[in-house]
N, C-alpha and C positions, 0 to 999 in steps of 0.2 A: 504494500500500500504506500507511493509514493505522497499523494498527497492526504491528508485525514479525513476531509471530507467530501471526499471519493465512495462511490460505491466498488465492491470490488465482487467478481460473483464465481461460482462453482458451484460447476455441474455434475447432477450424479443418477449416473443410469441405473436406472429400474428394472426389467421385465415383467410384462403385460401378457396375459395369455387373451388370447381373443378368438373368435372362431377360426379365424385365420391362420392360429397356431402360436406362438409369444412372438412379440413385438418387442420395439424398446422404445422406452418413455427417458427423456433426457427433463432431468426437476435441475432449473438454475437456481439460485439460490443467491439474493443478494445480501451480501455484510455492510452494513453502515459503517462509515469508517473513523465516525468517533465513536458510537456507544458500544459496534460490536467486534471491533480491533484485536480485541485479545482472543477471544471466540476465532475470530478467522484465522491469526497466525497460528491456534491452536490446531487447526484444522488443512489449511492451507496445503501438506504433502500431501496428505491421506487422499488414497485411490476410491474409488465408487466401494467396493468392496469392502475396506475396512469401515469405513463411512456406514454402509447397511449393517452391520455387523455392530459400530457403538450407539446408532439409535435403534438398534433390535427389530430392522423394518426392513423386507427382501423385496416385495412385489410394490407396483403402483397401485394395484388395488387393497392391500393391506393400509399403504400410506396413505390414500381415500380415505378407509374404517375411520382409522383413528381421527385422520383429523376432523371427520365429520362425527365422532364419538366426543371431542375433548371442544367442540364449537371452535377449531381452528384454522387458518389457513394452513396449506402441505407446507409449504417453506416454513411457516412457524414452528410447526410440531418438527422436523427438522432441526432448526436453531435451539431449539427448547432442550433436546434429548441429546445433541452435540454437548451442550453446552453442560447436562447433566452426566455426560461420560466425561468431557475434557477437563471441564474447568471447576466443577463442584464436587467429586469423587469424595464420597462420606462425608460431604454435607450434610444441612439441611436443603430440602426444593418445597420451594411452596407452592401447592397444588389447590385448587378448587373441583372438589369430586363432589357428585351427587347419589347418595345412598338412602335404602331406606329405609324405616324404621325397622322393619319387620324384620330384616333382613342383618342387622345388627345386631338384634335381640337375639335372634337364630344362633349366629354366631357366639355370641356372649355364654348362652345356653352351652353350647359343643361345646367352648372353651372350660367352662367349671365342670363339664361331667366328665370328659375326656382328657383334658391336658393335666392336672395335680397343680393345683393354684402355687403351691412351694416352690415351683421353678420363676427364675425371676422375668424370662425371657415372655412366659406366660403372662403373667401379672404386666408387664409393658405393654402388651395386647392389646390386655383388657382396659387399661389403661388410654389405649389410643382410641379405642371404640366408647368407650365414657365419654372423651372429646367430639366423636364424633355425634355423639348421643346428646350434645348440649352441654356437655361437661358435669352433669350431672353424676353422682356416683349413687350407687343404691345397693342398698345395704344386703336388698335379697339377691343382686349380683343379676336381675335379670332385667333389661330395657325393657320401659312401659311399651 
């Protein structure tokens, strides 16, 4: 990135299976070149390959799900998952997910019948799902 506030872009090929048999789909991907500079140079060698490999995404149509699962653009969920292989490894990523109640309790339930509350990895679980739950804690250990 010569100048900073340059765009700078990389391209990374997909394969598409279509009636036709697989295709290839070329995703450019542009970096802003003051906010996402580190992100880029972090990225910058890396071939298509290892590129699908640190966002966990092989196909275009996989890259479609998600970014229509996460309400995002494909280049986003891209820079997003780059950025959470490259540049945040055992961080924290702050996420907005939508879960739901029922479906937490469930969980909460399996975790005290099945896992032995004494393990601590357990209890952080349950833990996170209390958070998700409102932050509530309850005492019967089961989400209303």
């Amino acid at each position: 990135m010569r100048n900073p506030t340059t765009r700078t872009f990389l391209c990374i090929y997909f394969p598409e299976r279509t009636d036709r048999g697989v295709e290839t789909k070329n995703v450019c991907v542009a970096f802003n070149g003051t906010t996402e500079r580190a992100l880029y140079r972090a990225v910058e060698r890396l071939g298509s390959t290892e590129i699908k490999k640190r966002i966990a995404i092989f196909s275009y149509d996989h890259l479609v799900k998600v970014a229509e699962r996460e309400d995002r653009g494909i280049t986003e969920v891209i820079k997003m998952r780059l950025g959470d292989s490259v540049l945040r490894r055992g961080g924290r990523v702050r996420r907005t997910v939508t879960v739901k109640r029922d479906d937490v309790a469930r969980w909460r339930r399996a975790l005290m019948r099945e896992a032995g509350i004494g393990r601590r990895v357990f209890q952080e679980i349950l833990a996170f799902l209390d958070d998700l739950d409102g932050g509530e804690k309850r005492a019967s250990g089961v989400a209303a």
